[in-house]
C-alpha positions in Angstrom: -65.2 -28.0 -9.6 -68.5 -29.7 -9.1 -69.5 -33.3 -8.5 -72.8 -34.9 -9.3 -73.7 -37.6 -7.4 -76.9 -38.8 -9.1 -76.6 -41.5 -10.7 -76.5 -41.4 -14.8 -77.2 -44.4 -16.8 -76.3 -45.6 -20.4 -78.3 -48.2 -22.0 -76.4 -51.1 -20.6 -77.1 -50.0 -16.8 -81.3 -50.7 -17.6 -83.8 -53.0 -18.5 -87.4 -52.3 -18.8 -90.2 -54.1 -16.7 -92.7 -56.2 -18.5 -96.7 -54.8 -17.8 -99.8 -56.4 -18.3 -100.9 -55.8 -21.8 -104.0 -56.1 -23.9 -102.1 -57.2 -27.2 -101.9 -60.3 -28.3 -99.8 -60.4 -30.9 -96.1 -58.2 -32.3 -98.5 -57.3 -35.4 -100.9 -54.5 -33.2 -98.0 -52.7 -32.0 -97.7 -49.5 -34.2 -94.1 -48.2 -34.9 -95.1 -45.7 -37.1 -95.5 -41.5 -35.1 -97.1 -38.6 -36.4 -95.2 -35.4 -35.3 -96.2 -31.3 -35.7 -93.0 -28.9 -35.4 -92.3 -25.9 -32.7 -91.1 -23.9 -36.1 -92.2 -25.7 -39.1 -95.6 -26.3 -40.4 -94.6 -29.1 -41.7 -96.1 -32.8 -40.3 -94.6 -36.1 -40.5 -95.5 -39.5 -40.3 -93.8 -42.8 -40.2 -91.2 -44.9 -38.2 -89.0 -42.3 -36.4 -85.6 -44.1 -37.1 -83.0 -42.0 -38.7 -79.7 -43.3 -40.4 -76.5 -41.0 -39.0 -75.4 -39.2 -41.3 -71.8 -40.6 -41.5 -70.2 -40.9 -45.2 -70.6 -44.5 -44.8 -73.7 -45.0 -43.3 -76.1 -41.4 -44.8 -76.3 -42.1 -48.3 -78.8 -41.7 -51.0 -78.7 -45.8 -51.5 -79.6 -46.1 -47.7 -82.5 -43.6 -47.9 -84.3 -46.1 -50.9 -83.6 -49.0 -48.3 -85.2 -46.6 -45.5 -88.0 -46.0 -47.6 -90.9 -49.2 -47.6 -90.5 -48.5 -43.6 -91.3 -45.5 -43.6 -87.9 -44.4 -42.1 -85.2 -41.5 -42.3 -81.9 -41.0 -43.6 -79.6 -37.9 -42.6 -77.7 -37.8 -45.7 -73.7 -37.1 -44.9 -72.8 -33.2 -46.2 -70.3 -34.7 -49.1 -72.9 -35.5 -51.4 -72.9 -33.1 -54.4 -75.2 -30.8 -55.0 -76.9 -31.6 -58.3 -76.9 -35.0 -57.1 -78.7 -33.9 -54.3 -81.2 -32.0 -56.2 -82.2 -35.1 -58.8 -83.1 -37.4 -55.8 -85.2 -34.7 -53.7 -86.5 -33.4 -56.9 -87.7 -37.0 -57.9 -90.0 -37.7 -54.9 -92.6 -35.6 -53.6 -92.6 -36.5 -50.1 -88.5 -37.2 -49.3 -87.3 -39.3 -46.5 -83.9 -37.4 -46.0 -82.4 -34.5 -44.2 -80.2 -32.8 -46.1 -76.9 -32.0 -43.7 -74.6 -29.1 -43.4 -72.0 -27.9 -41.0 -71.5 -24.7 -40.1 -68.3 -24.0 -42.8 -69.2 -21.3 -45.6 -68.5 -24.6 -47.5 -71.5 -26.7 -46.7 -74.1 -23.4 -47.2 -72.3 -22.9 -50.7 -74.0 -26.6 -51.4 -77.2 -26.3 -49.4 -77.4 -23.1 -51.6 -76.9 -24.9 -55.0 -79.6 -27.4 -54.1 -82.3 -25.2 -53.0 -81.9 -23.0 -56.1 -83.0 -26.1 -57.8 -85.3 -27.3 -55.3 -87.1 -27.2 -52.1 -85.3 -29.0 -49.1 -88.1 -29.8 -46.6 -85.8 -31.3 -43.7 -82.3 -29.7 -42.9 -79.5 -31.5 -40.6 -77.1 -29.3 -38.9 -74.2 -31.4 -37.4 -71.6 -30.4 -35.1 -69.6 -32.4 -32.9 -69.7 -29.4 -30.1 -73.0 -28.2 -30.2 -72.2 -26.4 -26.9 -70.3 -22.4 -28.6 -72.3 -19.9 -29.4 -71.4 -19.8 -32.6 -73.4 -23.3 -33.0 -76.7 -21.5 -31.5 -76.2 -18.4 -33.8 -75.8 -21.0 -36.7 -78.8 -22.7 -36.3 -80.9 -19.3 -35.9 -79.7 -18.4 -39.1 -80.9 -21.6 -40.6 -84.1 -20.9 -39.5 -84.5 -17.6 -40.6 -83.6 -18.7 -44.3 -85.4 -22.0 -44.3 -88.5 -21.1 -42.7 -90.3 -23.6 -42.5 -88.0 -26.5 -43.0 -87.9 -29.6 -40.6 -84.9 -28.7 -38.7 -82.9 -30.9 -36.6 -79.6 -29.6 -35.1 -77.0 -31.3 -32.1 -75.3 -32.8 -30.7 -76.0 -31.7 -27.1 -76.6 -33.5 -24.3 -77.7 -31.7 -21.5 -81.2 -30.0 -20.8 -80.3 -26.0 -20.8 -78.2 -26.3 -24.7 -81.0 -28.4 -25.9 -83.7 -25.5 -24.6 -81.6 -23.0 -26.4 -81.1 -25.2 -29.4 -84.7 -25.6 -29.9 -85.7 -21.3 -28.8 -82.9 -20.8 -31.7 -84.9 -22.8 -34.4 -84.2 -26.6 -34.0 -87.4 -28.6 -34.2 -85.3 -31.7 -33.5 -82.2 -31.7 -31.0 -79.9 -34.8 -31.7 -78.7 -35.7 -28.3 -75.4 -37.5 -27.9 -71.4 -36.9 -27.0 -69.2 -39.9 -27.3 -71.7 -42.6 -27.7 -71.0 -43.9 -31.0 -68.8 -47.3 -31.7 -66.5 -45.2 -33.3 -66.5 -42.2 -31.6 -63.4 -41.5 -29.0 -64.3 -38.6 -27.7 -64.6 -39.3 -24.1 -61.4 -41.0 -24.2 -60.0 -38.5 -26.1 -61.3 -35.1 -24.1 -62.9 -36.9 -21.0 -66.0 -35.4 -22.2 -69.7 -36.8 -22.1 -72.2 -37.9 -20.5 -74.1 -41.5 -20.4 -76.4 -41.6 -22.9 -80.4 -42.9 -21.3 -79.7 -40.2 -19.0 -78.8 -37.8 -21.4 -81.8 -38.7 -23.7 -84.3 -38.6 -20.8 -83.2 -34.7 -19.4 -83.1 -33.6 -23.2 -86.2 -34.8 -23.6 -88.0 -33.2 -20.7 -86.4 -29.7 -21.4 -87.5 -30.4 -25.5 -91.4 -31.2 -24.9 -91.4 -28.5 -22.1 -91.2 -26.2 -25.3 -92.8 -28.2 -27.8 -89.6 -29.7 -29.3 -88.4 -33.0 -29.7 -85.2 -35.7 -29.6 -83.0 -37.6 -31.6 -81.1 -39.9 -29.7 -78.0 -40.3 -31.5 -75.3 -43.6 -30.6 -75.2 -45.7 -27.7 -77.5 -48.3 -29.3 -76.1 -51.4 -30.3 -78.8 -54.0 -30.0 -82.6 -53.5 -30.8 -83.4 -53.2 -27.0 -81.2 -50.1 -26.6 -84.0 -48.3 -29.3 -87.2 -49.8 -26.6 -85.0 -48.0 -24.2 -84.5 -45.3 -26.0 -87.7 -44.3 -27.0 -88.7 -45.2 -23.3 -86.7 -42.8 -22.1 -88.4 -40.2 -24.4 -86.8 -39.8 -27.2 -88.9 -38.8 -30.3 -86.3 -40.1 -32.8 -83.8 -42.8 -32.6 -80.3 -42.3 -34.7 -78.2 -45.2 -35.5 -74.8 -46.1 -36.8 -72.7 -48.6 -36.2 -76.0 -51.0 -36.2 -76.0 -49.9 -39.7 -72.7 -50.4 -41.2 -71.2 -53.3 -43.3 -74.4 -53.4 -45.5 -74.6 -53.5 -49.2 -76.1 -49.9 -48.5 -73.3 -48.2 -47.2 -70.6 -46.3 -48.6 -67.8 -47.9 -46.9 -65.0 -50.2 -48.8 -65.4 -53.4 -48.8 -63.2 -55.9 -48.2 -62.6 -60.0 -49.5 -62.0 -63.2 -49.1 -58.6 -65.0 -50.8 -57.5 -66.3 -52.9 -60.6 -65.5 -55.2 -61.2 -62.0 -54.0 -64.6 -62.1 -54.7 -66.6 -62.9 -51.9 -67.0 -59.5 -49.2 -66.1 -60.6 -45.8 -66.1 -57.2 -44.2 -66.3 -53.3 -44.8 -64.5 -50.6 -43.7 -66.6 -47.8 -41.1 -65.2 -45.7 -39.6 -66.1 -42.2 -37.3 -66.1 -38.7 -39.0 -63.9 -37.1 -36.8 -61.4 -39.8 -37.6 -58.1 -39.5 -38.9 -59.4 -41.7 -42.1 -62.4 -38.6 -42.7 -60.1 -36.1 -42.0 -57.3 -37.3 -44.6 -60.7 -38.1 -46.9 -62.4 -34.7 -46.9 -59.8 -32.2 -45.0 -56.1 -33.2 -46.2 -55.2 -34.4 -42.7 -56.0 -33.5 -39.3 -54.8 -30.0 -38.4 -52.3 -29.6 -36.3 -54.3 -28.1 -33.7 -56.6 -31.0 -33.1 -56.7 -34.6 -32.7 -59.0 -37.1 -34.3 -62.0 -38.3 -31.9 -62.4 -41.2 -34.1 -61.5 -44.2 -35.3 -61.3 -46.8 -37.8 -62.6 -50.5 -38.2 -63.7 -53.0 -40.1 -67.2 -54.5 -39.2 -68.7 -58.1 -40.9 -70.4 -57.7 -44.2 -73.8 -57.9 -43.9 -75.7 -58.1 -47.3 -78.9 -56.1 -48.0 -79.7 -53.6 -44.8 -83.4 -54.9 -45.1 -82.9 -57.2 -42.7 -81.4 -55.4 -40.3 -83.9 -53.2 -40.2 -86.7 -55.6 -39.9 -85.0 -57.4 -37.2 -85.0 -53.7 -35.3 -88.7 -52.9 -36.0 -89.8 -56.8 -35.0 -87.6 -56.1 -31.6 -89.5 -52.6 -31.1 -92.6 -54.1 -31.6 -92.0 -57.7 -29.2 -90.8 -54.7 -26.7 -94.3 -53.0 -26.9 -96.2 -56.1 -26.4 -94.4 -56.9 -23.1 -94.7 -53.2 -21.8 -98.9 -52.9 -23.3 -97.4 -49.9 -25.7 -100.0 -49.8 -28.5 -98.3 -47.3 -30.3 -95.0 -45.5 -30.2 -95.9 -42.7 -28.7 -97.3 -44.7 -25.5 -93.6 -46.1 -24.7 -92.8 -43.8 -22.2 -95.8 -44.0 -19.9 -95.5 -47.6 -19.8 -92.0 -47.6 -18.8 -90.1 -48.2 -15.8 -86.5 -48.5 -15.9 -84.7 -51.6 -13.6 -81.2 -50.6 -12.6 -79.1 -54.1 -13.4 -75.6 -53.0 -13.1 -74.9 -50.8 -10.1 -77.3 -50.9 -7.9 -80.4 -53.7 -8.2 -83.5 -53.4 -7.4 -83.8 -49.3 -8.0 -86.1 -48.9 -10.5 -87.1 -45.7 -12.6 -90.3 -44.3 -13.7 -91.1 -42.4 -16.8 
């Protein structure tokens, strides 16, 4: 047994200092990032957001919202193949990952799309991105997908997200028990605050020329300023997403009439609700790490995601951040909960 004492933050436990700052207006902040690979020879350029890859949040629908900002889906692994293949097939320059697990299942359907067409970014999701068998998964992408974008978690500590990327990732999504509707650390006890998480990731990453994805733990528009403070290349969100006319979750209405949506169902995929969905029932040998709810409809997702990008860029104005990629110099975290008055430097 082993007990570390330093402290570890979440999102809550911060806020970020203001700096002086040459801009004068939310309009010459850039939120757009161009990125080279470790693996791929690939580049990409736009607004490094990425929708989770949830059945309810990853969807093809979502990725046409996504696409006027110049922002990412991870499409969820239930989509079928042909389907698949029409929408990457249709546009030259796709804003999706296309997501598997690590079941002979999801490579049967990765398999049936790329013998139609090429897939240019990959998503390999596991909750436990910490066995072996995760890391030998991954290599193997790589080696068959050569020079795909890939992205691969979650992790959330510095050695798994070195290995990770030495395997093949290009992007490590970082995150254990952060989501809204994730239970895992109630469930198992097991995770880790996720600021803290992003920013030791995110050393070990750019020490070998790989990059982030923090994934949960953000809630307001801040929590992405933070997030991309604390050095994350990518930001993944969720439950910031849900209950839009986007989404593949049911909705829910108003009586009598029944015809005006009031709210939408959401819920996590290691829920019992996924599991019954797409596995006949949780196996007896497990529990589900996730749970159901019902979050306010929220009409077209455009607005959401303005309201995030015109947060990012206000945050940039008060820190002098001219572009994305300048977040982290000009950062310095303020401890508010715990202890005041510490502050952090990136």
């Amino acid at each position: 047994m082993h007990i570390d004492l330093n402290p570890k933050l979440d999102f809550r436990d911060v806020l970020i200092r203001p700096k002086r700052s040459v801009l004068s207006s939310r309009f010459e902040a850039n939120i757009k990032r161009s990125f080279r690979f470790r693996h791929s020879s690939r580049a990409w350029t736009g607004f490094p957001l990425i929708a989770s890859n949830m059945d309810t949040i990853g969807t093809l629908e979502m990725a046409k919202a996504f696409r006027p900002f110049g922002a990412l889906v991870a499409l969820h692994k239930f989509h079928q193949p042909d389907r698949l293949a029409e929408y990457l097939a249709g546009d030259e320059d796709p804003n999706v990952f296309v997501t598997v697990g690590t079941g002979s299942a999801d490579w049967d359907r990765l398999a049936a799309v790329k013998a139609k067409v090429k897939v240019p970014m990959l998503n390999i999701d596991v909750a436990n991105g910490y066995t072996e068998a995760f890391v030998r998964a991954v290599a193997k992408l790589r080696d068959e997908n050569t020079d795909a974008i890939i992205m691969a978690g979650t992790v959330v500590t510095a050695e798994m997200t070195e290995a990770l990327v030495i395997a093949g990732a290009d992007i490590v999504r970082v995150g254990i028990g952060s989501g809204s509707v994730c239970t895992t650390r109630d469930l198992t006890g097991v995770g880790y605050p996720q600021l803290s998480a992003v920013i030791e990731c995110a050393d070990a990453a750019h020490g070998l020329k790989g990059h982030v994805c923090s994934d949960g733990g953000c809630v307001v528009p801040g929590d992405l300023a933070k997030a991309y403070g604390g050095g994350a290349d990518f930001v993944m969100l969720g439950g910031m997403l849900a209950g839009h006319d986007e989404c593949g979750g049911e909705l829910k209405y108003a009586e009598p009439d029944g015809k005006t949506p009031t709210s939408m169902v959401f819920y996590g995929m290691s829920s019992e609700t996924a599991m019954n969905k797409y596995h006949g029932g949780v196996a007896d040998y497990r529990a589900a790490e996730g749970k159901t709810v019902e979050v306010p409809y929220r009409g077209d997702v455009r607005a959401t995601v303005e309201k995030i990008a015109g947060g990012l860029r206000s945050a940039m104005t008060y820190i002098g951040a001219e572009n994305l990629k300048e977040i982290p110099k000009r950062t310095t975290f303020i401890l508010v909960n715990a202890q005041r008055n510490t502050v952090f430097d990136r």
